[in-house]
C-alpha positions in Angstrom: -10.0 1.2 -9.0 -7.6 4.0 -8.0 -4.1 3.5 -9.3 -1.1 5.2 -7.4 2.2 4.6 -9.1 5.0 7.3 -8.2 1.7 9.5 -7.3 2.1 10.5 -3.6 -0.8 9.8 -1.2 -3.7 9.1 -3.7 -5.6 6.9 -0.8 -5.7 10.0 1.5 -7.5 11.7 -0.3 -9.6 10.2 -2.9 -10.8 6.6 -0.9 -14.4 8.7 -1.0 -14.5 7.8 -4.6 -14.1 4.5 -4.3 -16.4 2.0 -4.1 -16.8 -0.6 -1.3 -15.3 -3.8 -2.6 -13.0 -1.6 -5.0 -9.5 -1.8 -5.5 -6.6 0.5 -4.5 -3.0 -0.2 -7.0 -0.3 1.2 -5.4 3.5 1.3 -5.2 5.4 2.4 -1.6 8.0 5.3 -3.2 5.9 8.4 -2.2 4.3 6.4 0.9 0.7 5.3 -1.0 1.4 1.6 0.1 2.1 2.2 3.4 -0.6 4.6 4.1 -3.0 1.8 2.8 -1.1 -0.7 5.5 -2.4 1.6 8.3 -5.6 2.6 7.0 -8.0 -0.4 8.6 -10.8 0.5 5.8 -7.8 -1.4 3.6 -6.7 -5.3 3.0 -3.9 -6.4 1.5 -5.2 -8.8 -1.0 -1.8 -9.2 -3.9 1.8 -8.2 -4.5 3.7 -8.0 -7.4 6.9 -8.7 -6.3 8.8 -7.4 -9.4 8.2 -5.4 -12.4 9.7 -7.8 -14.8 6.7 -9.9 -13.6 3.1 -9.3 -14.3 2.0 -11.9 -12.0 0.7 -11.2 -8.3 0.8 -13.7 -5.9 -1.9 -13.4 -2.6 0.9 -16.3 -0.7 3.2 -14.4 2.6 1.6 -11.5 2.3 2.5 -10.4 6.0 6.7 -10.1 4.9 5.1 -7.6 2.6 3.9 -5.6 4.9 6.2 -6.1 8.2 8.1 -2.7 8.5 11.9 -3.6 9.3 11.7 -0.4 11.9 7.9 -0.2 13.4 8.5 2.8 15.6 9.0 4.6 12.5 5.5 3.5 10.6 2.9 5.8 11.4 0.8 8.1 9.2 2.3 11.2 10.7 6.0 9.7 10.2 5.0 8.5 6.5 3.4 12.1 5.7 6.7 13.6 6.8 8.7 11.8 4.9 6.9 11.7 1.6 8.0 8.2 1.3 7.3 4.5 2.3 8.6 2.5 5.1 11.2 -0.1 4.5 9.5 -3.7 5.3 11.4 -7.3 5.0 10.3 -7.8 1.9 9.6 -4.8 -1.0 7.2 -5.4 -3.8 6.9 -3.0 -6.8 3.0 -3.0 -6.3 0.2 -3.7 -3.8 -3.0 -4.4 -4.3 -5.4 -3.6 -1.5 -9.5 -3.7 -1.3 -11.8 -1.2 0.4 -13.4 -3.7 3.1 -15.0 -0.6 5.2 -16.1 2.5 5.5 
């Protein structure tokens, strides 16, 4: 599992240590979570909508990851930024599997 809370692009660059079928935990403030949206070796799997709640839910998943502005969510937009797109719904953390290679 990589974990990247408040950690800037942690997929990038370290999805070559992860194993297929393993797990990628990450939040959307440096860009992490949208960068995994993008990435097709990536599927959304969970949310947690909120951190007062430890509970994920795997229901709507696509309001999770529907940017409000799509002509602004690419990689080379997101890596400019240093931050996530806005999407209809925000979650405090998504939780993504490597499906491919």
């Amino acid at each position: 599992m990589l974990i990247s809370l408040y950690a800037g692009p942690v997929s990038r660059y370290c999805t070559r240590y992860l194993a297929d079928g393993g797990y990628l935990l990450a939040n959307n403030s440096h860009g992490d979570a949208s960068l995994a949206l993008l990435d097709p070796r990536y599927e959304l799997v969970a949310v947690q909508p909120t951190w007062a709640s430890a509970r994920f839910r795997a229901d709507n998943l696509d309001s999770f990851s529907r940017a409000r502005r799509p002509d602004a969510f690419t990689v080379d937009q997101v890596l400019a930024s240093g931050r996530g797109v806005a999407f209809e719904r925000t979650a405090a953390c998504y939780l993504f599997r490597l499906v491919g290679r």
